[in-house]
Structure formats: C-alpha cells, structure tokens
N, C-alpha and C positions, 0 to 999 in steps of 0.2 A: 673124426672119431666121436664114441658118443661117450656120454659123461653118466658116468655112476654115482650117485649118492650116497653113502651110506650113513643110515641113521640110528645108532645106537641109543641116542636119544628118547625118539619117540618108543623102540625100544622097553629100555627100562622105565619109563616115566609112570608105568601103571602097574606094578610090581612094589606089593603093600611094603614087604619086609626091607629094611633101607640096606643095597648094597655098599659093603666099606669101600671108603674112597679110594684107598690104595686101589683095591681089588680094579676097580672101574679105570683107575690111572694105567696100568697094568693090561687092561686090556683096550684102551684107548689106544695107550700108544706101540699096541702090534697093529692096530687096524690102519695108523697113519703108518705103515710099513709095505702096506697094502698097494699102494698107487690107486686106491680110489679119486674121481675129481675132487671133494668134498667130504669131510666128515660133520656131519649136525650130530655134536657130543654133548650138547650141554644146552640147559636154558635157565635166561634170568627173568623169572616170572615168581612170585609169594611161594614160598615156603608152605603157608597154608594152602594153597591150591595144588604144588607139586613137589608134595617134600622131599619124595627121592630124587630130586636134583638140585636142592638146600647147597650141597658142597660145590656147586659149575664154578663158583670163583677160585678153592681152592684146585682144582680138578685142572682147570686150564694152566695155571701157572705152573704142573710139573706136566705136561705136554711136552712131548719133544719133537719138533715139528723140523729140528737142523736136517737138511738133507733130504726134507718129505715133500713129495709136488703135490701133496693133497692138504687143500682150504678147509681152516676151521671156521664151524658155521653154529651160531646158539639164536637160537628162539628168545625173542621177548615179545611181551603183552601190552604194552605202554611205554612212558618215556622214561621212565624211573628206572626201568630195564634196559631200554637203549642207551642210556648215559652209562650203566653199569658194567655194560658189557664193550661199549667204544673205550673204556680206560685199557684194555688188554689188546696189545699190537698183534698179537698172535692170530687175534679172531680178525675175520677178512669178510666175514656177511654176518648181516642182522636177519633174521628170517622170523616176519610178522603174520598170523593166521590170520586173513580176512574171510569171513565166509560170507557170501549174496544169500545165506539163510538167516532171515531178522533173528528165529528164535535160537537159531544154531550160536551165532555171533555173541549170545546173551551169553548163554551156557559157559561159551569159550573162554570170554574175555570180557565180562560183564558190562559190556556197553553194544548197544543197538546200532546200525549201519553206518548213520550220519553221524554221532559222536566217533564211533571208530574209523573213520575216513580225517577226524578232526586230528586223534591219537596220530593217524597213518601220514599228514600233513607234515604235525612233530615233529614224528620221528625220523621220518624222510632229512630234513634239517638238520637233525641230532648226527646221522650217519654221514652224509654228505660233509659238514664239521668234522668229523672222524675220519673222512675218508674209507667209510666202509659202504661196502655193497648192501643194500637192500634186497632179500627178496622174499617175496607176496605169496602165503600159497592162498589162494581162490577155492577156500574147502566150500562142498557142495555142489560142486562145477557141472558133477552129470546129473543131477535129480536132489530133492527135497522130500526127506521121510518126514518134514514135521508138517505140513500139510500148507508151507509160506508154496508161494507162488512159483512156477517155476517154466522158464522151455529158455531158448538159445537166447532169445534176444534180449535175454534179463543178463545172461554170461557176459554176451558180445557188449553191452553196453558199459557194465562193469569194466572191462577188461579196457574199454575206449578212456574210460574214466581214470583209471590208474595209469594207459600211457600215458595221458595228459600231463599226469601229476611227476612223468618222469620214473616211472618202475619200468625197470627194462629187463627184468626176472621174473616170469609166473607160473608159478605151481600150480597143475590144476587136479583139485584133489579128490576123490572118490573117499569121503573119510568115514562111512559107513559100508564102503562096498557094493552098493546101489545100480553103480553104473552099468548098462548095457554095452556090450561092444558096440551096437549102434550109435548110439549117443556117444560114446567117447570116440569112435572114428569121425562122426561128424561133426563132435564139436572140435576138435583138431585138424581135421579137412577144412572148416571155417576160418577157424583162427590165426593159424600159420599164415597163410600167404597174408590174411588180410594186416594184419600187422608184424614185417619182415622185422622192425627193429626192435623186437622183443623175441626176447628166448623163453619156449616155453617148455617146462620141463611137468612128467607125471607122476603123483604121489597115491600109489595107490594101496588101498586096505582091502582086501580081499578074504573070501573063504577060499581054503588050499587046491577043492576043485575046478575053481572060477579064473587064474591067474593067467594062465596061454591067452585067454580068449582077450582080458583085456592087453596083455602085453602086444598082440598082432596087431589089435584097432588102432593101438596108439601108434605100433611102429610104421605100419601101411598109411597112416595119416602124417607122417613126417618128424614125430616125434623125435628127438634123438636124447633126452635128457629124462632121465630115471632115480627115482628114490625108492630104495631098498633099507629091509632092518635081515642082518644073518638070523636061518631060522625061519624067515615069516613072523617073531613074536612081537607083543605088544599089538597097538593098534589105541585109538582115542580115547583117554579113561572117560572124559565129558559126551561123549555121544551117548552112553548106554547101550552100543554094540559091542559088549565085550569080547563076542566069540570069532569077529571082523578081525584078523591081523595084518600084519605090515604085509607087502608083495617081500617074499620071499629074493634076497639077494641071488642065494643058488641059484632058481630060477630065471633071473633078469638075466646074469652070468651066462645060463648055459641057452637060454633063446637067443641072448647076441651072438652069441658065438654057432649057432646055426646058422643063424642070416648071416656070416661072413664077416661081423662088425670084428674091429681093434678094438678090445676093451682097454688097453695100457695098463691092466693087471697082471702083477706079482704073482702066479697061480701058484705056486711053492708056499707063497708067504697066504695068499689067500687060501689056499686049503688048510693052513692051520691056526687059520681066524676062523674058520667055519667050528674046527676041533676044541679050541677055546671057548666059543659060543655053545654050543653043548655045557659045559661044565658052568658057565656064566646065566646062562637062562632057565628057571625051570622047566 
C-alpha cells in the first residue's frame, strides 16, 4: 500500500494572520479521522521564525488520536525542539529539514551543512532516547535555484551519509518546484534500489499545472511514499517562492487511485476534510 502524508503543517505555516488554536484543533482532528499514514501538524521551531505554529504544544495535547491509525509528525530545527517535542507520547516522528543547499540550509535553519549534520547527530540521540522516529527531508533534492552546486552525486552522497548516520526516512523535496520529471525519475530510479533499507518518500511544492508530471516520475521510479497539503496551499515561506505550493492531496488521491493504488482512505470522511479545507485556507 502506499503511504499518504498529509501536511497541514507546512500548510498553514505561511499564513500571516494567526489561525485560533481551537479552530486548527478542530480541524486537525477530522483529518486524523481520515486514515491518512501520517499527519505533519505541528512544529517545534521559535516562534519568531514560525509564529503561526507558537500553539503546536498546546494543539497537540487536545489531539485525539484514540482509535486513528494515522502518526503524528512535528518538524523541528535543532535540539531544543527535539527535546520539546519527544516530551509528548502522541508524537511518533521528529521530521528535521536538511537541505544539500549551503545557502538554502542557512535561510532554513540558520546553520550551514557541517554544523547542521552536527544539530542532525543530536538529535538523532535525542529521538532514539525518546524512541521516536526520525525523518530527513533532503530539500533541494532535484536542482539548486541559489546557484550552490548541484547534479546526483552531491544527492547520492548525501543520502550515503545519512544512512551511515542511521536515518532510514528520506524525504526528497522539490521545495521550490524546480524539479524536472527528468531528474526526479532519475533520481529515484538511482536511489531506491541503491539503498533498499531506506524508505524514501516525495515532498513536493509545485505550480498547479506541473503536478501529474511530477507525480508519474516519482511513481514509475518506485516511489510509494507522498506528502500532500488539502488544496495544494502554502508551500516554503523561507525560499522566496511564494506562488510554489504544496502537491495538491486531491491530486496525489485521485492519480493513486488511477494506477490502481489502495489508498486506506476514509473517502466519506476525506471528502469532507477537503469541504473544511475551503473554509480553513484562504
């Protein structure tokens, strides 16, 4: 079966005006109603960098997750976050942004490669302590808009580095939208086989006519693991691609379900998380 993400998360995270927490509570927990694999609802990163998600501590503890097969998942930046977020039994993955772009990685999470490999060491430690899952997303993965360096073997080598280190979750992210179906089928024709004991899953930010083309490259390259926001909205407020948004869930939804795929979704309950996402997103 393949695994749907969904991330309301990335989402709302660039959405100036702050939505109330109930409201967010509220519609968090119809989406764990959903049988998504995963919900990324929340992240524990400064307040000053992501204020619309200032409340994830509150937010998670009225979660009702009794009875939901789908894992909750919050982004952190450092370790300050991954201790913050391993205090809550509820949350089952830490999901840390590493990008192979020096200046990208800056922007993100204000430390250059080799210090955030240092952070990524931590926090590894910190979740494992916790017994929570790690996982990587590898933004950047098909191309380089900031003019750092860029072709497969910088990916590949990356990608060798953090098996090493024991991440067996990788995200490979298109977080401007950049990616060619080219380059995303090849770099996932590459990667899959070469490293079986990592699952790797694609997080991609798209413009709304671009979305089929990458969804086929990943799926014909073996892909089985997707991250989606209901909508298509939001997308990286740090890149400076504002008009880049999430891969559209509808979408992801109705190209599995051509190819044949079992999504293990709720389509009753998922059609009207789509009708709430209307009324929840501008």
């Amino acid at each position: 079966m393949v695994k749907i993400i969904e991330c309301p998360r990335d989402a709302m995270q660039g959405i100036k005006t702050f939505i109330p927490t109930a409201k967010k509570i509220e519609y968090l927990n119809h989406l764990l109603k959903v049988g998504f694999d995963t919900l990324d609802f929340g992240s524990f990163v400064s307040p000053k960098a992501i204020p619309q998600l200032k409340d994830t501590a509150e937010v998670v503890q009225a979660l009702n997750t009794e009875g939901s097969k789908t894992s909750l998942l919050a982004i952190i930046a450092n370790e300050r976050g991954a201790r913050d977020a391993s205090k809550f039994e509820k949350i089952q993955y830490l999901g840390y942004p590493f990008s192979i772009s020096e200046t990208f990685q800056k922007k993100n999470t204000n430390a250059g490669l080799e210090e955030s490999i240092k952070r990524l060491t931590n926090i590894k430690k910190i979740s494992d302590a916790a017994k929570k899952q790690l996982v990587v997303y590898i933004t950047m993965a098909f191309g380089n808009p900031y003019y750092d360096e860029w072709d497969f073997s910088i990916v590949n080598q990356w990608v060798e580095r953090l098996s090493k280190m024991g991440i067996r979750i990788l995200v490979m992210s298109d977080t401007v939208g950049l990616g060619s179906p080219e380059v995303i089928k090849d770099v996932f024709e590459q990667l899959i086989p070469a490293f079986p004991h990592i699952e790797f899953g694609a997080h991609f930010h798209t413009k709304p006519c671009a979305w089929r083309e990458k969804m086929e490259s990943a799926y014909e390259a073996g892909c089985r693991r997707y991250d989606g926001a209901l909508r298509g909205y939001g997308g990286c407020p740090m890149s400076g691609y504002e008009l880049v948004g999430n891969m559209s869930t509808e979408n992801i939804v109705r190209f599995l379900q051509e190819a044949g795929e079992e999504t293990g979704l709720d389509m009753e309950q998922f059609e009207m998380a789509v009708e709430m996402a209307k009324s929840f997103f501008p």
